[in-house]
C-alpha positions as CSV (number, residue, x, y, z in Angstrom):
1,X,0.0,0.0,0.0
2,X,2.9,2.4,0.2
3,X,4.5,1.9,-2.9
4,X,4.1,4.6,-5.6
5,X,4.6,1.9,-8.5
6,X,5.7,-2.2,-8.7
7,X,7.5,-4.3,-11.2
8,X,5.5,-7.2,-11.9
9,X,8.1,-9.8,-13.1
10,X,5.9,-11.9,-15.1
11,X,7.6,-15.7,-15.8
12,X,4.5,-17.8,-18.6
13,X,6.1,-20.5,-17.6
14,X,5.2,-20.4,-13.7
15,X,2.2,-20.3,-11.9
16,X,2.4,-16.9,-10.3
17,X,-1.5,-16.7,-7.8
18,X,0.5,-14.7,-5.7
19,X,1.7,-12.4,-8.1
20,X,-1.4,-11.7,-9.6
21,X,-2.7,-11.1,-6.5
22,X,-0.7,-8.1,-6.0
23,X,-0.7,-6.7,-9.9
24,X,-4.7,-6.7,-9.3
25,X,-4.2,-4.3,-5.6
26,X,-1.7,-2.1,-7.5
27,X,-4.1,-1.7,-10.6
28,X,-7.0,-1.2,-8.0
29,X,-4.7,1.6,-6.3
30,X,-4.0,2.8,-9.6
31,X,-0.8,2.5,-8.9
32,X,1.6,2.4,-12.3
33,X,2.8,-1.2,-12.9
34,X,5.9,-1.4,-15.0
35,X,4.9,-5.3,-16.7
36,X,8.3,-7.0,-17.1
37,X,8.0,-10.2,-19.3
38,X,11.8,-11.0,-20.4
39,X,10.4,-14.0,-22.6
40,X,8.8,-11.6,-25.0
41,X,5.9,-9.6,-25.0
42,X,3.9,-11.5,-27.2
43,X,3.9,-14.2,-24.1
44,X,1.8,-11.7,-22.3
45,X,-1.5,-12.8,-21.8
46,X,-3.8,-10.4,-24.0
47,X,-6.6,-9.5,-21.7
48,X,-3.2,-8.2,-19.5
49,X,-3.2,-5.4,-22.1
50,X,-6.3,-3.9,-22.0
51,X,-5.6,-3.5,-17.9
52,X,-2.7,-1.0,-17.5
53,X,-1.0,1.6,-20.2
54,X,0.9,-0.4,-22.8
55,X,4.0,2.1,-22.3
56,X,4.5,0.0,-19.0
57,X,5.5,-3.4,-20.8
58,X,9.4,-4.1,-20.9
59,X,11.0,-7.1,-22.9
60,X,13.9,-6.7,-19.9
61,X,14.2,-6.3,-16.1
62,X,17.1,-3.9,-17.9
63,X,14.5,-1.3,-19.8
64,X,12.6,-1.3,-17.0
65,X,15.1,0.1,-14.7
66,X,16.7,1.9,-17.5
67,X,13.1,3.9,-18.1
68,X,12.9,4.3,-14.1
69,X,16.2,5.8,-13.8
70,X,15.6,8.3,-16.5
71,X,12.2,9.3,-14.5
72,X,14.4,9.7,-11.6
73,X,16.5,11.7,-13.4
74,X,13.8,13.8,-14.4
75,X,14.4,13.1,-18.3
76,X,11.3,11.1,-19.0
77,X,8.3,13.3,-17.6
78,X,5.7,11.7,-15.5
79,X,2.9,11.7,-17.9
80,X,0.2,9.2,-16.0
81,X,-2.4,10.1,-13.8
82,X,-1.6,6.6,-11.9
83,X,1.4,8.4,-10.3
84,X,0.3,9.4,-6.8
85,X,3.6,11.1,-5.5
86,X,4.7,14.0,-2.6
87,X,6.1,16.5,-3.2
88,X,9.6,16.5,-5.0
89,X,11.4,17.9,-1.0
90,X,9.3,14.5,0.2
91,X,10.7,12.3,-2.0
């Protein structure tokens, strides 16, 4: 509940209840959910796609941290109304 965003690792090959679980609280928080499926996209199941903002699906754990590192940095602009942050002196 106090998390601004998650990383969903998702694994097609693995039962993941658990998971899910949590990728359904965050999407209930409207929370963004950076979707990390390193087997390809296309592995993705597709009803996952009409849930959360296809900019947050990464082909690599890599990307993803690469594209949270430039927000960070403040060279990728927070453009979702899913982002639910303080104020930059709270961060």
């Amino acid at each position: 509940d106090k998390s601004d965003f998650i990383i969903f690792n998702f694994d097609p090959d693995k039962l993941t209840c658990g998971s899910w679980e949590e990728f359904f609280l965050a999407n209930r928080e409207k929370k963004p959910i950076f979707f990390v499926c390193d087997k390809g996209i296309d592995r993705i199941p597709l009803w996952v796609f009409g849930t959360i903002p296809h900019k947050y699906f990464y082909e690599s754990m890599s990307d993803c941290l690469f594209m949270l590192k430039e927000i960070d940095d403040g060279k990728v602009e927070i453009d979702s109304n899913r982002w639910r942050l303080l104020s930059k002196e709270h961060r």
